[in-house]
KOLSEKE-91782 format. One record per residue (C-alpha): residue in one letter; x, y, z. Coordinates in steps of 0.5 Angstrom, whole numbers, padded with zeros to 4 digits, always signed. Layout:
N
AXYZ
...
***
This chain:
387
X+0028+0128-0009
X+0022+0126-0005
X+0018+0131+0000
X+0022+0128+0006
X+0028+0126+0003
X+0032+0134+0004
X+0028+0133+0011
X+0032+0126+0013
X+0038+0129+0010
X+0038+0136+0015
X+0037+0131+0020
X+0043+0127+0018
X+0047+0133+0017
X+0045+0136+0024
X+0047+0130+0028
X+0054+0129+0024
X+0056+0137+0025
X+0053+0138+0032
X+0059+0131+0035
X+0065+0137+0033
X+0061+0142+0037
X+0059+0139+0044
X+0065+0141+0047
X+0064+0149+0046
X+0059+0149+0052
X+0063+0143+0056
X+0070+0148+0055
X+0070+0148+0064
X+0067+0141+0066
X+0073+0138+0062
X+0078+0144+0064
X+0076+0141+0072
X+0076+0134+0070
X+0083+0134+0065
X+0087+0140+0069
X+0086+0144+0063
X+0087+0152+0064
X+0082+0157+0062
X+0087+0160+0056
X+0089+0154+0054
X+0082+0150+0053
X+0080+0153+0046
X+0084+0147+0044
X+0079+0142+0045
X+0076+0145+0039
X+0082+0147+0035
X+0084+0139+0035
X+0077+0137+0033
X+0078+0143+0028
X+0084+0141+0025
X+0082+0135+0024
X+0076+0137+0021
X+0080+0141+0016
X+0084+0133+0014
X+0077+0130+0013
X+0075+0135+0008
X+0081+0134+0005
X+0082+0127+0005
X+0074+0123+0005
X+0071+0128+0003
X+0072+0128-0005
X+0072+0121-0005
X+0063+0124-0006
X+0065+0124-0013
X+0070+0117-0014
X+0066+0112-0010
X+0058+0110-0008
X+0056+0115-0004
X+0050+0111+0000
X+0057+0107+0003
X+0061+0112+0003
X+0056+0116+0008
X+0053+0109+0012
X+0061+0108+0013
X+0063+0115+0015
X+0057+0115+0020
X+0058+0108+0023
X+0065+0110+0025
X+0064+0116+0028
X+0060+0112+0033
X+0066+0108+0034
X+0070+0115+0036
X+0064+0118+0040
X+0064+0113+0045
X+0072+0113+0045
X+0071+0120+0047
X+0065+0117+0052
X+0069+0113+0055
X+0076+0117+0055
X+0080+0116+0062
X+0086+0121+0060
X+0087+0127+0056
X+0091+0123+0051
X+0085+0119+0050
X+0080+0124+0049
X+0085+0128+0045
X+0085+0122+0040
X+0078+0121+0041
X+0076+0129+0038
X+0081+0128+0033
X+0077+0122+0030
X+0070+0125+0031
X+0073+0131+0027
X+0076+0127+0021
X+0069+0124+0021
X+0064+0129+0022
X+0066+0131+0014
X+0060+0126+0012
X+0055+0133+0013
X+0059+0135+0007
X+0058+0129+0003
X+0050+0129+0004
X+0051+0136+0003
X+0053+0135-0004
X+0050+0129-0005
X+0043+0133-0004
X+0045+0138-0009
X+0046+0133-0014
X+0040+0131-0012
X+0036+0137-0013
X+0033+0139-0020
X+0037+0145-0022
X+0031+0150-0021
X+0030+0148-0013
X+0038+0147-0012
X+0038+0154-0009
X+0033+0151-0004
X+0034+0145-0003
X+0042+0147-0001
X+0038+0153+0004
X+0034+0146+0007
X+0040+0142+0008
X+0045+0148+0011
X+0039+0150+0016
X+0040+0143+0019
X+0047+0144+0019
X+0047+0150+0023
X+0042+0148+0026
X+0045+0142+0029
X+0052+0146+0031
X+0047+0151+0036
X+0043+0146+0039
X+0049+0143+0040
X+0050+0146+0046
X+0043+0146+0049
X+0043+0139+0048
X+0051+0138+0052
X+0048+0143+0057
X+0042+0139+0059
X+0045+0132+0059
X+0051+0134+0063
X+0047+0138+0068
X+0043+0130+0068
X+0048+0127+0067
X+0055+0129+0066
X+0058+0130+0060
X+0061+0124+0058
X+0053+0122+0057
X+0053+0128+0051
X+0057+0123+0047
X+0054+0116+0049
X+0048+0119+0047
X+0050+0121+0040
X+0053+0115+0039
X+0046+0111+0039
X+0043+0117+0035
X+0049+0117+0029
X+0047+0109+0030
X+0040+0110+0029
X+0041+0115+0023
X+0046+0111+0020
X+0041+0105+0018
X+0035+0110+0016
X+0040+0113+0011
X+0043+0106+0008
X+0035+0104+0008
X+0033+0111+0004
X+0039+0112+0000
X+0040+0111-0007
X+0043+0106-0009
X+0045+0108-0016
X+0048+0114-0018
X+0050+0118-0024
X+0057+0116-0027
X+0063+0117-0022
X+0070+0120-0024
X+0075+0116-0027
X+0081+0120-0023
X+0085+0116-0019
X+0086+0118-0011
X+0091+0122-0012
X+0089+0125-0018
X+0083+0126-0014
X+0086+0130-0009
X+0090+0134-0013
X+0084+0136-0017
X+0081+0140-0010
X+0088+0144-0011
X+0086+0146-0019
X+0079+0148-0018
X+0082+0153-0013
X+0086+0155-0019
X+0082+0154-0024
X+0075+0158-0021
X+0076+0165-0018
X+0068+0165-0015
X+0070+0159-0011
X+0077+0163-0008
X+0073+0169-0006
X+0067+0164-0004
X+0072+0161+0000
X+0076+0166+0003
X+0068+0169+0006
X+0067+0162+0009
X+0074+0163+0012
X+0071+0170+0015
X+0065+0170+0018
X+0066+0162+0020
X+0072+0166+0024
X+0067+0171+0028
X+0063+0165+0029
X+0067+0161+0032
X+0070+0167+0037
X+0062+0167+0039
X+0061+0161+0040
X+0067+0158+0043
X+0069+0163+0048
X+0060+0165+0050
X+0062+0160+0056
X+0067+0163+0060
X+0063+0170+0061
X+0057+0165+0062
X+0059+0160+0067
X+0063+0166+0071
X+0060+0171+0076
X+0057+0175+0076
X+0053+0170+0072
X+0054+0165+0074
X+0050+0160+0069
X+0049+0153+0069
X+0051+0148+0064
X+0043+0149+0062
X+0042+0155+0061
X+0048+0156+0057
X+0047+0151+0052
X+0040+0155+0051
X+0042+0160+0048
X+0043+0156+0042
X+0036+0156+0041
X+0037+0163+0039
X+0042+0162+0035
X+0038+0157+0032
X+0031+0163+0031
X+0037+0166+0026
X+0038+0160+0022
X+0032+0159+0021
X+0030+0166+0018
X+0036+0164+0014
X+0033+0159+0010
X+0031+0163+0003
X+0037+0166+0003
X+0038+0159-0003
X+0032+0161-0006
X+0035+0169-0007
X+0041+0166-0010
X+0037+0162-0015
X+0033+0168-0016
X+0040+0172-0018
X+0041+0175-0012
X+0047+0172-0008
X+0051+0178-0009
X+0046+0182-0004
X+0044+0177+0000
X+0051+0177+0002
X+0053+0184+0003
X+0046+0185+0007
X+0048+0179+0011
X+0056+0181+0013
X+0053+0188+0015
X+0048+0184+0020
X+0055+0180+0022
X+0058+0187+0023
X+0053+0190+0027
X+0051+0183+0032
X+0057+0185+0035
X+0055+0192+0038
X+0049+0188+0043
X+0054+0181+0044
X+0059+0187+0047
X+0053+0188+0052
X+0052+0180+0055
X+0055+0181+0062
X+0050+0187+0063
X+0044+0184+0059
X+0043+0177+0057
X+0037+0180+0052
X+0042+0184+0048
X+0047+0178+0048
X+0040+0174+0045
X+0039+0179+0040
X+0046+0180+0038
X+0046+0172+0037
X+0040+0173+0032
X+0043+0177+0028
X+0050+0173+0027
X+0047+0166+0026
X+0043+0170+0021
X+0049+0172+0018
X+0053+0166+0017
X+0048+0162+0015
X+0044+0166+0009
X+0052+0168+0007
X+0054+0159+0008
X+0047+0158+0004
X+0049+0163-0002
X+0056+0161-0003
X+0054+0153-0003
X+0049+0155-0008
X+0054+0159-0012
X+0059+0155-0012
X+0055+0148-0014
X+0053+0151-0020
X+0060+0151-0022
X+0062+0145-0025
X+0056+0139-0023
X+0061+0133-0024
X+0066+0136-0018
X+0061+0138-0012
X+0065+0133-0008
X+0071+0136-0010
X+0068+0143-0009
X+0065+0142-0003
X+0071+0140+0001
X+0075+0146-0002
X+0071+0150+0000
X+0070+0147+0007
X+0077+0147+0009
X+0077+0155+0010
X+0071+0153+0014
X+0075+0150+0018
X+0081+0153+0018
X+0076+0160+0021
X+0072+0156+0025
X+0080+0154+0029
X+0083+0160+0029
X+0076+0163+0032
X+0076+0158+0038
X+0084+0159+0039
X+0083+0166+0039
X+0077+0167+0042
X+0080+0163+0049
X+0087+0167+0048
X+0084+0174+0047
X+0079+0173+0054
X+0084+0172+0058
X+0087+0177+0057
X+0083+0183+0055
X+0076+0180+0057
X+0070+0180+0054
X+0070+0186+0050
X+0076+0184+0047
X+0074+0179+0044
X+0068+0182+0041
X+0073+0187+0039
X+0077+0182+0035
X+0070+0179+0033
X+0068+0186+0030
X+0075+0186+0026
X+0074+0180+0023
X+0067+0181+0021
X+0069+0189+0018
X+0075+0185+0014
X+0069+0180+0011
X+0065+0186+0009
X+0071+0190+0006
X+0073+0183+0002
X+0066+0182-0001
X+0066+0190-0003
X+0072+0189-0006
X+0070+0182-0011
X+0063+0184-0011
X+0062+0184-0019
X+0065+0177-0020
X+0058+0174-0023
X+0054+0169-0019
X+0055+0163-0023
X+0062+0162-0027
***
């Protein structure tokens, strides 16, 4: 890979991601404007989720049956078409179906992810995986800070007109820059394509383990980030959409400290990485706890978690490409459905613990999920990095 090429490929991965994350920050403009309640709003993110979760299921291996550079170009350009439908959005119907098609999408993050990685030479695949992430989850947190200024300028309908011309833009970048040949793809049919996902898991115990860690801590991020609104927007804080979405740039401090952790697991040290990592996540919640008596507790817990997620994100994608090279599509998507499925059940719960017990439960619930990872990860540790 040229030295820019991991560069437009983190780009790329942000821009895709942060379409299924605009919403978090936006959770009471579209309950006001909709006539959504509070205890129920968390759907808007479930939607996006679940059909996320679809995606990576059915779009995502189809990285290792066709050509990659069209696959991407196409995903992109049709998501350009569902975030204007959502722009555009007159009725909750409407939005709802405009969501689902963006979450469907938005698994192009995944097929640049693997694409990258069967790119890289193996000794820099670590590193170039860490590069990519980063631009993944760096696109997840300045999601909201960029919903938050574009809809205190705007409205929130602007947020999504925006990255329509943005996935536009980047779309022709990609079909100008991308490699037209590839090495040689899989000769499985369709349906022998998905259902090779399901073998993989039977077949690979480092990718169930990996996979259910992604589940975890993907769960106490999404309680974080989905519900971090309702306290903020509340008095006595009182935050404006701007603000709010700012905090993401903290988050964004951690992720990009949590870039070498793709190096750590070249060097041999994923098993360590993680355990330090998921004892970080544990402890983020003790200052997060504090957020509606101290915004400088809440930024520092929010450097911590962010921290963690990514270096355990990072070192899991770099284990479990080493497992079988002519399958990452396949792999990927397998592991990301877990992603999926934590990142739902985070923003589901998140919205129904706060209104009944409030802030504190919900970083209770975050804690709970973070020791339960930890805990898991204790129990596997002496599974080898690389089956």
């Amino acid at each position: 890979m040229s030295r820019y090429m991991p560069l437009l490929f983190a780009i790329a991965c942000g821009l895709a991601v942060a379409n299924i994350y605009y919403a978090q920050p936006l959770l009471d403009a579209l309950a006001s404007e909709f006539g959504i309640t509070h205890s129920s709003v968390g759907i808007v993110i479930t939607i996006t989720q679940i059909c996320y979760a679809l995606g990576l299921f059915l779009l995502v291996p189809l990285g290792d049956l066709m050509n990659r550079r069209w696959l991407i170009v196409g995903q992109m350009l049709l998501s350009v078409v569902a975030l204007i439908v959502v722009g555009i959005a007159p009725t909750i119907t409407v939005l709802f179906a405009g969501l689902a098609m963006v979450g469907l999408l938005a698994v192009v993050t995944q097929v640049l992810v693997a694409f990258a990685s069967t790119l890289a030479a193996p000794a820099e695949r670590g590193r170039i995986v860490g590069l990519v992430t980063s631009g993944v989850v760096i696109g997840i947190l300045l999601a909201r800070t960029v919903a938050g200024v574009l809809t205190d300028l705007a409205g929130w309908r602007s947020v999504y007109l925006v990255s329509a011309a943005l996935m536009l833009i980047m779309a022709s970048a990609l079909f100008r820059e991308l490699p037209h040949n590839e090495q040689d793809r899989t000769s499985l049919s369709y349906p022998q394509l998905l259902g090779s996902v399901l073998a993989l898991f039977a077949q690979e115990r480092i990718l169930r383990i990996r996979a259910v860690l992604a589940l975890l801590i993907f769960t106490a991020f999404s309680t974080l980030w989905t519900s971090l609104v309702l306290p903020l927007s509340s008095p006595p804080l009182s935050l404006s959409h701007t603000a709010i979405g700012a905090f993401g740039l903290a988050g964004v401090a951690g992720a990009l400290a949590a870039a070498r952790a793709g190096r750590l697991a070249d060097r041999g040290l994923g098993q360590r990485t993680t355990g330090t990592a998921l004892a970080l996540l544990l402890v983020s919640w003790l200052p997060i706890s504090y957020t509606e008596h101290s915004l400088p507790a809440l930024i520092i817990g929010i450097v911590l978690l962010d921290l963690a997620v990514q270096a355990v994100h990072v070192t899991n994608q770099s284990l479990i490409f080493n497992v079988r090279p002519e399958a990452r599509s396949r792999l990927t998507a397998g592991y990301m459905i877990f992603y999926s499925i934590g990142s739902a059940t985070g923003s589901v719960a998140s919205t129904h613990i706060y209104s009944y017990a409030g802030w504190n439960g919900v970083c209770l619930f975050g804690a709970a999920v973070s020791a339960l990872a930890l805990l898991f990860w204790a129990l596997t540790r002496r599974t080898p990095n690389v089956a």
